[in-house]
C-alpha positions as CSV (number, residue, x, y, z in Angstrom):
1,X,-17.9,-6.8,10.8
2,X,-19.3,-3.3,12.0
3,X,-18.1,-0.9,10.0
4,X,-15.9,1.7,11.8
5,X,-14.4,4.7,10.4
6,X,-11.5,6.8,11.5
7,X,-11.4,10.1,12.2
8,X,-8.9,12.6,11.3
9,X,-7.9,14.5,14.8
10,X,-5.9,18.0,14.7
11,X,-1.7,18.0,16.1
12,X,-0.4,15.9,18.5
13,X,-3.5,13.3,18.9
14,X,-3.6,12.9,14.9
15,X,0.2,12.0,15.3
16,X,-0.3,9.6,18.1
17,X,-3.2,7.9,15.9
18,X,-1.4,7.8,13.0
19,X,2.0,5.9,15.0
20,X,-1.0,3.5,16.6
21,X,-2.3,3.0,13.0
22,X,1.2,2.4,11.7
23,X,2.1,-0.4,14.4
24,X,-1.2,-2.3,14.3
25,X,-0.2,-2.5,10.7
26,X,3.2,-3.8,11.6
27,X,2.1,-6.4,14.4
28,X,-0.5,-7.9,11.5
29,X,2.4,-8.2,9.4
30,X,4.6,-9.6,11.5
31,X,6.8,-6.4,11.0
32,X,9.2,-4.8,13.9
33,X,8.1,-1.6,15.3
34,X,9.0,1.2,13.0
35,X,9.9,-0.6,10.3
36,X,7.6,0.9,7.7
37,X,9.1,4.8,8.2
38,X,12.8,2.9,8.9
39,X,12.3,1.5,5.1
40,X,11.3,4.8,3.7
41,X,14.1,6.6,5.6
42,X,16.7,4.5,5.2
43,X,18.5,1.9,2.8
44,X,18.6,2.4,-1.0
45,X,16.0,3.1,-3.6
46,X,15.9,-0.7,-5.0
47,X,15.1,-2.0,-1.0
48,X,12.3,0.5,-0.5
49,X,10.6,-0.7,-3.6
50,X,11.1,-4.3,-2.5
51,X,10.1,-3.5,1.1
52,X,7.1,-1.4,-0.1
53,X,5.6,-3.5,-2.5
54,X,5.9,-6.7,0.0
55,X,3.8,-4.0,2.7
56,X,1.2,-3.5,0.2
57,X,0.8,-7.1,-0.5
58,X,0.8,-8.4,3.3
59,X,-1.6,-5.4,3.9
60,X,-4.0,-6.7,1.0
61,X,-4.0,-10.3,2.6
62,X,-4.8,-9.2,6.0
63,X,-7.8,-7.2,4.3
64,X,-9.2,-10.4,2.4
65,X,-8.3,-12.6,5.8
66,X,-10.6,-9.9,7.3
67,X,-13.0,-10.6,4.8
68,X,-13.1,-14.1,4.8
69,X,-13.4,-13.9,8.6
70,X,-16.4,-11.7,8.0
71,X,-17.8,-13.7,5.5
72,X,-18.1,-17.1,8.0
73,X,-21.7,-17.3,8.1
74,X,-22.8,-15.0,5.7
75,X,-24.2,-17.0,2.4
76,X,-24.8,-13.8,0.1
77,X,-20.6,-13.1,1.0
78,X,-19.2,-16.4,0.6
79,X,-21.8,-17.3,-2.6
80,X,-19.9,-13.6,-4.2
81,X,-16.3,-14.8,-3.2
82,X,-16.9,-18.3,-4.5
83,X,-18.3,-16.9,-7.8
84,X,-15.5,-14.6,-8.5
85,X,-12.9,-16.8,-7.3
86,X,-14.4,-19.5,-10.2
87,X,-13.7,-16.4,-13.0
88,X,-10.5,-15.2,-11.5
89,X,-7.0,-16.4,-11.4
90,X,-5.9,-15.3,-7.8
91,X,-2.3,-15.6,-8.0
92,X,0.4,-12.5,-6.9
93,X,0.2,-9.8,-5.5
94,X,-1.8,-8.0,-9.2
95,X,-4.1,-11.0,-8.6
96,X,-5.0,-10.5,-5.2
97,X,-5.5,-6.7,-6.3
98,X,-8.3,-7.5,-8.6
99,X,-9.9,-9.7,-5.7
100,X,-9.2,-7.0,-3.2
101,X,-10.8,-4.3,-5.5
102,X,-14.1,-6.6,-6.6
103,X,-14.3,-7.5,-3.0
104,X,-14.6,-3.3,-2.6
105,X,-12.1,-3.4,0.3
106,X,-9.7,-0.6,-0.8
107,X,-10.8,2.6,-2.6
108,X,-9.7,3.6,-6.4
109,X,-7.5,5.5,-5.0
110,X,-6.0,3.2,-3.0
111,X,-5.6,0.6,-5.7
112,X,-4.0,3.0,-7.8
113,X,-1.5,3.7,-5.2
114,X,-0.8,-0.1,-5.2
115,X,-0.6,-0.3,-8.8
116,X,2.1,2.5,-8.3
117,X,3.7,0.5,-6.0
118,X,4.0,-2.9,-7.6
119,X,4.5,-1.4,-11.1
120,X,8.2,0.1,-9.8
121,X,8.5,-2.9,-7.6
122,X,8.2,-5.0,-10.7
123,X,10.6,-3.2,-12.9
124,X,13.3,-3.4,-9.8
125,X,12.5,-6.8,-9.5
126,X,12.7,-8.3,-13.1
127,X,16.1,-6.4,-14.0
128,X,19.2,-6.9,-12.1
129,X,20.8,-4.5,-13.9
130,X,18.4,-1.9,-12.2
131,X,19.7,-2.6,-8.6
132,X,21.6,0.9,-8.0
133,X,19.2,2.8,-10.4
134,X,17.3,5.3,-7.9
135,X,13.3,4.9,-7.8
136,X,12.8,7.9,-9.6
137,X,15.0,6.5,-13.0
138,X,13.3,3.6,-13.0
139,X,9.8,5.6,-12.6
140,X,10.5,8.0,-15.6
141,X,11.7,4.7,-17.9
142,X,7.6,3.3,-16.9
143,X,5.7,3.3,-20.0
144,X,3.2,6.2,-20.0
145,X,-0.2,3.9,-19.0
146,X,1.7,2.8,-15.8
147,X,2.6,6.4,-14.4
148,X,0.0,8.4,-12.6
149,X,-0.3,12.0,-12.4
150,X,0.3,12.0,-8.2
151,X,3.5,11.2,-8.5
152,X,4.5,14.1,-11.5
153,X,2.2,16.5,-9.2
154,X,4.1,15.6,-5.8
155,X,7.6,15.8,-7.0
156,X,7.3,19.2,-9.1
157,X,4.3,21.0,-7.0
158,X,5.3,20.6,-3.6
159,X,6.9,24.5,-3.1
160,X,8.3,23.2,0.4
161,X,10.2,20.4,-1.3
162,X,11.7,23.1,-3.9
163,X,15.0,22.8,-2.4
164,X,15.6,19.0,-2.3
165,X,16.4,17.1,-5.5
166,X,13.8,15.7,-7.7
167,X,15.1,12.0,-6.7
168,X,14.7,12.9,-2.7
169,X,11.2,14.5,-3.6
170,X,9.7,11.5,-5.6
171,X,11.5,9.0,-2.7
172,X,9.4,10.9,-0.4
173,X,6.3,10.9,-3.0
174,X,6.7,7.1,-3.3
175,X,6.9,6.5,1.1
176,X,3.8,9.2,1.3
177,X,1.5,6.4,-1.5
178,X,2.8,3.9,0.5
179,X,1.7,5.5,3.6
180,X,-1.7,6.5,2.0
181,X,-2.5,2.7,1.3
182,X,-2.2,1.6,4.7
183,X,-4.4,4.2,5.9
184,X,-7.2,2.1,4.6
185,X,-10.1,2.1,6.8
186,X,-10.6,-1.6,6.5
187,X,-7.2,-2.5,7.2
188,X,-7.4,-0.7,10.9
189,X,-10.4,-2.7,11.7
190,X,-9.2,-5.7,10.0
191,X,-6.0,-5.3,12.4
192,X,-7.8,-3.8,15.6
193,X,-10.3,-7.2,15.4
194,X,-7.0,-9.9,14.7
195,X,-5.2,-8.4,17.6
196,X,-7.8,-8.1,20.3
């Protein structure tokens, strides 16, 4: 696959490229149109993390789909999958991570953001009890190796947020990572290609 690249544009156009963005993203994922911004704007914190972290997974399976596609044909490619797939367990979404990331088909940013995501996913998932607990509880509960500074930065740094609570703020924070991870480069050309 060529690689293409997009382009940030100024205003209105970067808006309209950004909704395209989001609803190729949808399409691939079988998703209704709006979904994604519906999940983050709506519904309680213990659905967004469910949502979110099921996003991030269909959007790292339509990356290594893209891949594979790409690697039809291409010996060095499939000789590097087949290799790392021998040493590898790929199983979940923290397995399909590693692949994605040795793969190089997200940016360390963007697998941090995913480790974000799935590490408050995870906690909602594992513990009933945490059901009605908002995502910003179950964040600050998150042993210290499995926080990132982005989130603490966002929430307390963001002078234009100063008026809304802290739990709004780090809702937002935690929409915005998911946001940034299907911004992914690849992703748009993955999803541009499958839908033509």
């Amino acid at each position: 696959m060529s690689e293409k690249t997009w382009k940030p544009i100024k205003g209105e156009d970067q808006y309209r490229q950004f909704k395209k963005h989001l609803r190729l993203v949808e399409k691939r994922l079988s998703l209704a149109s709006g979904f994604i911004v519906n999940s983050i704007n709506a519904g309680d914190d213990w659905s967004l993390a469910m949502k979110a972290g099921s996003v991030v997974e269909g959007a790292i399976n339509a990356a290594i789909d893209g891949f594979w596609f790409e690697a039809i044909g291409n010996e060095k490619i499939a000789s590097k999958t087949a290799r790392w797939l021998k040493r590898h367990p790929v199983n979940g979404a923290n397995g399909k991570l590693a692949l994605s990331k040795d793969l190089g088909l997200f940016s360390n940013a963007q697998i941090k953001s995913a480790r974000r995501i799935f590490a408050i996913r995870n906690q909602f998932a594992h513990d009933a009890a945490l059901m009605t607990t908002s995502l910003l509880s179950v964040y600050n509960s998150l042993d210290a190796g499995q926080k990132l500074e982005i989130f603490d930065d966002f929430i307390r740094d963001v002078e234009a947020l100063s008026e809304f609570p802290e739990e709004v703020r780090f809702r937002l924070a935690y929409g915005l990572d998911l946001m940034f991870f299907i911004s992914n480069e690849r992703i748009i050309a993955d999803v541009s290609q499958t839908l033509r």
